[in-house]
C-alpha positions in Angstrom: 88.3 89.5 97.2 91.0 87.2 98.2 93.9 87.8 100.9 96.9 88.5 98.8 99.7 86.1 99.1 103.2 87.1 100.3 105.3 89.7 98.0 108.6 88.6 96.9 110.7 91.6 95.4 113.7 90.2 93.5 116.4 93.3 93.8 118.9 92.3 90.7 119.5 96.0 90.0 122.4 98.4 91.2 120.8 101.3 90.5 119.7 103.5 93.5 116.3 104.6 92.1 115.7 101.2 91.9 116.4 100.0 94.7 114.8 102.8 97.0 111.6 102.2 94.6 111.9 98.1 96.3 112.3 99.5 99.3 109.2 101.4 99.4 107.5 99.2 97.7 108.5 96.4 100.8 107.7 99.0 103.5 104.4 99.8 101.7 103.0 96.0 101.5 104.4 95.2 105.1 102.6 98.4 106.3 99.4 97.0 104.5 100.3 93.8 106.5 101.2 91.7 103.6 104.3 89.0 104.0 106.9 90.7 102.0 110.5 88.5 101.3 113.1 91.4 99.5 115.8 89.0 97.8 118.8 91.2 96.9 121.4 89.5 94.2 124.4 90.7 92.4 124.6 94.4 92.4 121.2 95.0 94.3 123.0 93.8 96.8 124.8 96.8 97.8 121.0 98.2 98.6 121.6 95.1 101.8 124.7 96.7 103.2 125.3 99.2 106.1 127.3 101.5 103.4 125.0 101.3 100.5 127.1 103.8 98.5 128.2 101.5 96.0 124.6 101.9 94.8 124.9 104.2 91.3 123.5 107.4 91.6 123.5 107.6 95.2 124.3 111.0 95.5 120.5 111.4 94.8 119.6 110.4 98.3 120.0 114.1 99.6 118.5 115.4 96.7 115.2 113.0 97.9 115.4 113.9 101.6 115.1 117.4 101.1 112.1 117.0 98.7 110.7 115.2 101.6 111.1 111.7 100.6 112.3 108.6 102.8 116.2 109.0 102.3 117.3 105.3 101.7 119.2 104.6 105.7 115.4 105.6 106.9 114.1 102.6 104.6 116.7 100.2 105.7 115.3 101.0 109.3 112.0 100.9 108.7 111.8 97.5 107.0 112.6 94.6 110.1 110.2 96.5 112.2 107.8 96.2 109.6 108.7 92.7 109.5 109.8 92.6 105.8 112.0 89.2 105.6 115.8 91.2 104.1 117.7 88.4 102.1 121.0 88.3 100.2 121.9 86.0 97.9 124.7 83.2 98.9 125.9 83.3 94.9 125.4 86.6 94.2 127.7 87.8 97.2 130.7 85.5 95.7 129.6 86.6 92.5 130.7 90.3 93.1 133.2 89.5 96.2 130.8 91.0 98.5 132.1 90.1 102.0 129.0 89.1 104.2 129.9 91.2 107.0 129.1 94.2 105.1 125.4 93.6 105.1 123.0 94.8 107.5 122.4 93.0 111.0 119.1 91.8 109.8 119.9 90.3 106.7 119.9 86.5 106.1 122.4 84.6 103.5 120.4 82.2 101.5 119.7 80.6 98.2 117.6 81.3 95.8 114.9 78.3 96.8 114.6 79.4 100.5 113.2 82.9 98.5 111.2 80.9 96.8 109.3 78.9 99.5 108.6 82.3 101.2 106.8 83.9 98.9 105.2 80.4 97.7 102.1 81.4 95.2 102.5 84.6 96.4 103.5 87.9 93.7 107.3 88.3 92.3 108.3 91.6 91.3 111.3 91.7 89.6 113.3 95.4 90.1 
């Protein structure tokens, strides 16, 4: 069977179930050493930032790390190392006034085709 190609997880969502589900996902192909590129736009952007409370539903995040489950500031750690490529849209952060220096350290501004070229043939998954 094949290599896989690079993942490219396309966070358009706002929801925090959501985005801690493309979070593990990301952490999960990285740790199976497979390029992974997580694109977050519009409202899945907040999953990007340092305070990611604007997420909906956020509250849940204690309810997850008591059932022992990655609480969402452990996944934002976990991905550079893992060497999972963290980009936020240029037009979706002027689309919902989201200053750039509310993102993570390790986030890169780009457009939609530098996404594009880094997952190449690889799988898009759409969250």
């Amino acid at each position: 069977m094949p290599e896989p190609g690079p993942l490219g997880i396309l966070l358009l969502s706002g929801c925090y179930r959501r985005a801690h589900t493309a979070l593990l996902m990301a952490a999960a192909a990285a740790a199976l050493d497979r390029p992974v590129a997580l694109f977050a736009t519009q409202d899945g952007l907040h999953a990007l930032c340092r305070d990611w409370s604007g997420l909906d539903g956020s509250e849940a995040d204690g309810l997850f790390r008591a059932r022992g489950v990655a609480g969402f500031a452990a996944l934002q750690d976990a991905l550079p190392p893992l060497g999972v490529r963290l980009m936020a849209c240029e037009s979706g952060l002027k689309a919902i006034a989201l200053p750039p220096d509310a993102l993570l350290q390790q986030v890169e501004r780009v457009g939609v085709p530098t996404f594009l070229h880094a997952v190449g043939a690889g799988q898009l998954l759409s969250i």
